[in-house]
C-alpha positions as CSV (number, residue, x, y, z in Angstrom):
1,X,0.4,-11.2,20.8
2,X,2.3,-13.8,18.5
3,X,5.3,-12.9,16.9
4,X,5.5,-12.1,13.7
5,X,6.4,-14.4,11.0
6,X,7.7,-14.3,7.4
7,X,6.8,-16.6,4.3
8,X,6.9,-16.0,1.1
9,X,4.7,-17.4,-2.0
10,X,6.3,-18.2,-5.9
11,X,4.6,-16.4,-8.2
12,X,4.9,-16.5,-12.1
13,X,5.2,-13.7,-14.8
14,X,6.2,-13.9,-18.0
15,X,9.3,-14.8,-17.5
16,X,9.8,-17.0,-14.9
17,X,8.7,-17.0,-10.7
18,X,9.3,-14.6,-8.1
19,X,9.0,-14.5,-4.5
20,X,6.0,-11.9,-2.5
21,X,7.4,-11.7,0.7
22,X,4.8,-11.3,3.4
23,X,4.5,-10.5,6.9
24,X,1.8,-12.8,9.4
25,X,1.1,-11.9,12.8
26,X,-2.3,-12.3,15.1
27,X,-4.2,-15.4,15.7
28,X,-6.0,-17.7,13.2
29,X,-9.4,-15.9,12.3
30,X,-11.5,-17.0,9.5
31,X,-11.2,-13.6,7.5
32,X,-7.5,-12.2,7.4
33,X,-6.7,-8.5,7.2
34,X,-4.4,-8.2,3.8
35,X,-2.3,-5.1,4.0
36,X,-0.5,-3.7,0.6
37,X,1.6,-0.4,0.4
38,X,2.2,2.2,-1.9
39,X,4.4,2.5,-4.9
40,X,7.8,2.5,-3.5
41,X,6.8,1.4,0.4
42,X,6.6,-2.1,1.7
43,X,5.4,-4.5,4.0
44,X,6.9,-2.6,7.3
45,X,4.8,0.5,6.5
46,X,1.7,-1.3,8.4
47,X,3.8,-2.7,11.5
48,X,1.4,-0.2,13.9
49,X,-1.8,-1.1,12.4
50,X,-0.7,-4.9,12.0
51,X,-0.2,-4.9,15.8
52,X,-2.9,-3.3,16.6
53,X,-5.3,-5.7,14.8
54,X,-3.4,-8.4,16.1
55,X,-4.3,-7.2,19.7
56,X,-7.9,-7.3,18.6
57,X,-7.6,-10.9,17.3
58,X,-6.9,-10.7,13.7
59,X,-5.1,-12.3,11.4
60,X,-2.9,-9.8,9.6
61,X,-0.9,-10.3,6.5
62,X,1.7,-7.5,5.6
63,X,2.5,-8.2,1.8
64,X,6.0,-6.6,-0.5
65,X,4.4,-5.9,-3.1
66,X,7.1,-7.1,-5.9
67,X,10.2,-5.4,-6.5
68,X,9.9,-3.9,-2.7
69,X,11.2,-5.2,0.4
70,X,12.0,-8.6,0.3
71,X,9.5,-9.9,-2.3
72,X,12.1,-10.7,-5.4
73,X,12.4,-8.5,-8.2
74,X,11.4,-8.8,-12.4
75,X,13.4,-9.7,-14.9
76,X,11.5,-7.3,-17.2
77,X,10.6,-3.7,-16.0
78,X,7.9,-3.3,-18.1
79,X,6.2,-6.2,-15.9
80,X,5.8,-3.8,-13.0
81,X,1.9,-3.0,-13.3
82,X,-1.2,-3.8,-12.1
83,X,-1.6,-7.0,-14.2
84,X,0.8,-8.7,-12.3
85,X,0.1,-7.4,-9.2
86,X,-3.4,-8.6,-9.0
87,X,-2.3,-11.9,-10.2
88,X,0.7,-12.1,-7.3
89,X,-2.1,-11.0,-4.6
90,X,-4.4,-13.6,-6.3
91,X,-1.8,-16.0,-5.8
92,X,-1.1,-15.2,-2.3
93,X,-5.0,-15.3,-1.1
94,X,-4.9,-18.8,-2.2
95,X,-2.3,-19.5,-0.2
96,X,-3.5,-18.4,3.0
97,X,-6.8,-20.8,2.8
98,X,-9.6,-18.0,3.2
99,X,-12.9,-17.5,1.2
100,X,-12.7,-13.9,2.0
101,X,-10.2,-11.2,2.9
102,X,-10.8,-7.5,4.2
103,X,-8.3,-5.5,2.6
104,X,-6.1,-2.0,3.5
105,X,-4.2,-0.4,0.6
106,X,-2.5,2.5,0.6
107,X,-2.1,4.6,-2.6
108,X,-0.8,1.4,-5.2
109,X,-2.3,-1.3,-2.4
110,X,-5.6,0.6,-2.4
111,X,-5.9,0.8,-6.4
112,X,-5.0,-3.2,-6.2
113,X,-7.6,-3.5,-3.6
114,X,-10.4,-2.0,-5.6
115,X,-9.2,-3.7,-8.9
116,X,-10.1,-7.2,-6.9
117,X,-12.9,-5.7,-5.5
118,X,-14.3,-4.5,-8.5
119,X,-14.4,-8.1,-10.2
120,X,-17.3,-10.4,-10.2
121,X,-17.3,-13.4,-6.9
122,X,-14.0,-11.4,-5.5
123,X,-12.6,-12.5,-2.0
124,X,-12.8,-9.2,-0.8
125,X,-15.3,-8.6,2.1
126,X,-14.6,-5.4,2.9
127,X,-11.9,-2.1,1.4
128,X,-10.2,-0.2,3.4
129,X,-8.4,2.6,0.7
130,X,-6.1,5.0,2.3
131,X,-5.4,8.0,0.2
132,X,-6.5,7.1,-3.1
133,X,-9.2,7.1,-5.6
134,X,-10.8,6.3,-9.1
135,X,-9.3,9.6,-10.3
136,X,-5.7,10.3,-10.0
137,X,-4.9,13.6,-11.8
138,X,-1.3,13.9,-13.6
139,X,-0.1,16.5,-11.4
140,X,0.6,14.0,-9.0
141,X,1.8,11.5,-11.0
142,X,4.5,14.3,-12.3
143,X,5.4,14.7,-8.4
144,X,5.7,11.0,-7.6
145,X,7.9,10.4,-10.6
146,X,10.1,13.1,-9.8
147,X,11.5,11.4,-7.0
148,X,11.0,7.6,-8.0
149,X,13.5,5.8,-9.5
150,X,16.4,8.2,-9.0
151,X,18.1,5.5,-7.0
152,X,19.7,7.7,-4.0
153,X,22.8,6.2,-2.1
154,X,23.7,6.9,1.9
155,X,26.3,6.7,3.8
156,X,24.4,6.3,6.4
157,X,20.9,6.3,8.0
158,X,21.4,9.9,9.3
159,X,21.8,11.0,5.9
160,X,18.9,8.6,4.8
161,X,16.3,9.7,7.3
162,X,17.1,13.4,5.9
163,X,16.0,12.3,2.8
164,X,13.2,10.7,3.4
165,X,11.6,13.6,5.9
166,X,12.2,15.9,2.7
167,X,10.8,13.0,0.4
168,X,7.6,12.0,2.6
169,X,7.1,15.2,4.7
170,X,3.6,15.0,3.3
171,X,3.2,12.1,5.8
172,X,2.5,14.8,8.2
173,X,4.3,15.7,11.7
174,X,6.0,12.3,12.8
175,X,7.6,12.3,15.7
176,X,11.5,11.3,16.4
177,X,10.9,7.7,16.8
178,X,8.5,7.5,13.8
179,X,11.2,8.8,11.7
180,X,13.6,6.7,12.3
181,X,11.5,3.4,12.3
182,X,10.3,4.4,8.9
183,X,13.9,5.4,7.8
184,X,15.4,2.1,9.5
185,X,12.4,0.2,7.6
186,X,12.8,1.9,4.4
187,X,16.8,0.9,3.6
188,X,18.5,-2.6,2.1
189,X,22.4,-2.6,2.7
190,X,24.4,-1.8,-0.7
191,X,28.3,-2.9,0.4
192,X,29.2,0.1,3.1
193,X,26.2,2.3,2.1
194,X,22.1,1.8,2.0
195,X,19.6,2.3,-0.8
196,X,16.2,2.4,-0.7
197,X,14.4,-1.1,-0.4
198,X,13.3,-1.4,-4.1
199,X,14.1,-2.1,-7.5
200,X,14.6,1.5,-8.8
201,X,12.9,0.1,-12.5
202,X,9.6,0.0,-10.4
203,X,8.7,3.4,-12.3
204,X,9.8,2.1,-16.0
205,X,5.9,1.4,-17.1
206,X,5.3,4.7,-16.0
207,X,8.1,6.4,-17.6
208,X,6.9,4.8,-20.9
209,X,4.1,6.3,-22.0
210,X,2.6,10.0,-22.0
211,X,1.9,10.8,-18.5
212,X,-2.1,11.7,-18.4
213,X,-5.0,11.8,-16.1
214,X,-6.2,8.3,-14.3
215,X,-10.0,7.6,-14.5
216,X,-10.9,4.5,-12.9
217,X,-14.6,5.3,-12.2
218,X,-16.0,2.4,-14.0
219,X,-14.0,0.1,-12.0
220,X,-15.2,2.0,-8.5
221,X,-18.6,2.1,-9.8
222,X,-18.5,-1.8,-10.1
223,X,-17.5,-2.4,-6.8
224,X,-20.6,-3.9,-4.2
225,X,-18.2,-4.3,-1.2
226,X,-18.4,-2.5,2.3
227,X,-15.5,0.3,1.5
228,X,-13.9,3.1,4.2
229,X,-11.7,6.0,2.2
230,X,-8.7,7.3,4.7
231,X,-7.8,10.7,3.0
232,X,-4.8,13.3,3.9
233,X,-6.5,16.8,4.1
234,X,-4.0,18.4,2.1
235,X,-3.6,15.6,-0.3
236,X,-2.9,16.1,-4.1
237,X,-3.3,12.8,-5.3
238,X,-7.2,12.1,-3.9
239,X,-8.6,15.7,-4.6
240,X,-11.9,16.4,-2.1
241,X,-14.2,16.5,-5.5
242,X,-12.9,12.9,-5.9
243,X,-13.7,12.3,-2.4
244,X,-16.9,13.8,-2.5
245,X,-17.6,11.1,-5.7
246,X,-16.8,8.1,-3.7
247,X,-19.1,8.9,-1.5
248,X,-22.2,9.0,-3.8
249,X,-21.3,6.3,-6.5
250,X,-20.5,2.9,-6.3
251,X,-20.2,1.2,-2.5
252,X,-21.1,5.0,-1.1
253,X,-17.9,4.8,1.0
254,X,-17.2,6.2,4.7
255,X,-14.9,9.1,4.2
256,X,-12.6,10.0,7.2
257,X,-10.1,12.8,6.4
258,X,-6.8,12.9,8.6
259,X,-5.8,17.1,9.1
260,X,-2.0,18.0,8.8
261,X,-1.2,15.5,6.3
262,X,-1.2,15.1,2.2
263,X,-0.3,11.9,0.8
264,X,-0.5,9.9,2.5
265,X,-1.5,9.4,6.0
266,X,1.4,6.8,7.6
267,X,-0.9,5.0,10.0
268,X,1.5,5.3,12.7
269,X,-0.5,7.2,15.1
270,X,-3.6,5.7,16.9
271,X,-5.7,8.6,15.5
272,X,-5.1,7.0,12.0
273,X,-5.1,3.6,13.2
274,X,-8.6,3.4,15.8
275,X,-10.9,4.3,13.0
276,X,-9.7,1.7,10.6
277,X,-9.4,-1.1,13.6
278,X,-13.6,-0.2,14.5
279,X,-14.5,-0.2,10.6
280,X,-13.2,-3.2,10.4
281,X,-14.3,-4.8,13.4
282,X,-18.0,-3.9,12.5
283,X,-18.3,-6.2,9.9
């Protein structure tokens, strides 16, 4: 397999460009495989799939979303939101030269991957949404938030990977290894210390408003793309009833659920991995 390489693309908001970071490995291949990560993840989150995908001859692109990893970050706060996110991953698809892209979101990168999806002569060929839906209830919203945005500093990755098992331990039983990779993945250096690898004003839009339920069923309901749901069976932010919906409305969608973990499944394991690597390759 290739090694991987970084780029970046400029994109423009309202006040001025930024850099998405992104993350290429695999061979050329007409229709790339666009991974984007959840709220306050990043590129690094989808090194195992990326790999694995590479082995079978795709082209994989591993995205920061901005503000994470090492995609730039806004001038204004209030510009973190799925406007500008579709518009950066808009920008990006141009730049890698394809008519079409199959897509694998997690949580944020799956509701930016139905967004596209859901709009008339998308790029999108087929959705891959891990652990997320048309209905996000405010319960979980009130959980992420909690922890978002708080802006912890370690002294050092001991002390970070503690954090993060507490934080993430919905990923599900990681092993040893997997721990540290994500904690090692998860950290930019501040001075002598490490904070986590994004802007901590990512949650600002959030914090704005009065936090209520998400319904995004006419967007889903749009959507006439091939689409496999990955769900954590003891997840709180894609409820089974939500689940169910997907798989009656809109695409229909393929619903795999993942035991042992809430949100949302790490695609670490091959377990999590095989099923989205034989989707895919079915096209």
């Amino acid at each position: 397999m290739d090694a991987v390489r970084t780029n970046g693309v400029d994109c423009l908001s309202k006040t001025g460009f930024h850099k998405v970071a992104y993350r290429e490995s695999g061979p050329t291949h007409p229709v790339p495989v666009l991974c984007l990560h959840g709220l306050g993840r990043n590129a690094r989150d989808f090194d195992s799939l990326a790999a694995a995908l590479a082995g079978d001859g795709r082209r994989v692109i591993c995205a920061d979303v901005v503000g994470r990893g090492d995609s730039g970050w806004l001038r204004d706060p209030l510009d973190y939101g799925y406007p500008q996110y579709l518009a950066d991953t808009v920008t990006l698809i141009a730049r890698l030269g394809c008519g079409q892209v199959d897509i694998v979101g997690t949580s944020m990168g799956g509701l930016i991957g139905m967004m596209l999806a859901a709009q008339p002569d998308n790029p999108v060929r087929r959705l891959v949404m891990n652990d997320v839906g048309p209905f996000i209830p405010k319960a979980a919203l009130a959980r992420i938030l909690a922890y978002f945005g708080n802006n912890p500093q370690f002294t050092d990755l001991a002390a970070a990977e503690a954090y993060l098992r507490k934080t993430y331990s919905s990923f599900g039983a990681l092993s040893d290894v997997q721990w540290r990779h994500l904690t090692e993945t998860s950290l930019r250096r501040d001075g002598d210390s490490w904070r986590l690898h994004y802007d901590p004003r990512i949650v600002e839009p959030l914090r704005q408003g009065e936090l209520a339920d998400i319904d995004l069923w006419p967007l889903w309901d749009a959507i006439q793309r091939p689409t496999l749901v990955l769900r954590g069976a003891e997840s709180d932010l894609l409820l089974p009833e939500t689940a169910a919906g997907m798989q009656h409305r809109g695409p229909r969608a393929e619903v795999i659920e993942f035991a042992g973990c809430g949100h949302a499944p790490a695609l670490l394991d091959p377990n999590q991995t095989d099923p989205i690597r034989r989707w895919l390759a079915a096209a």
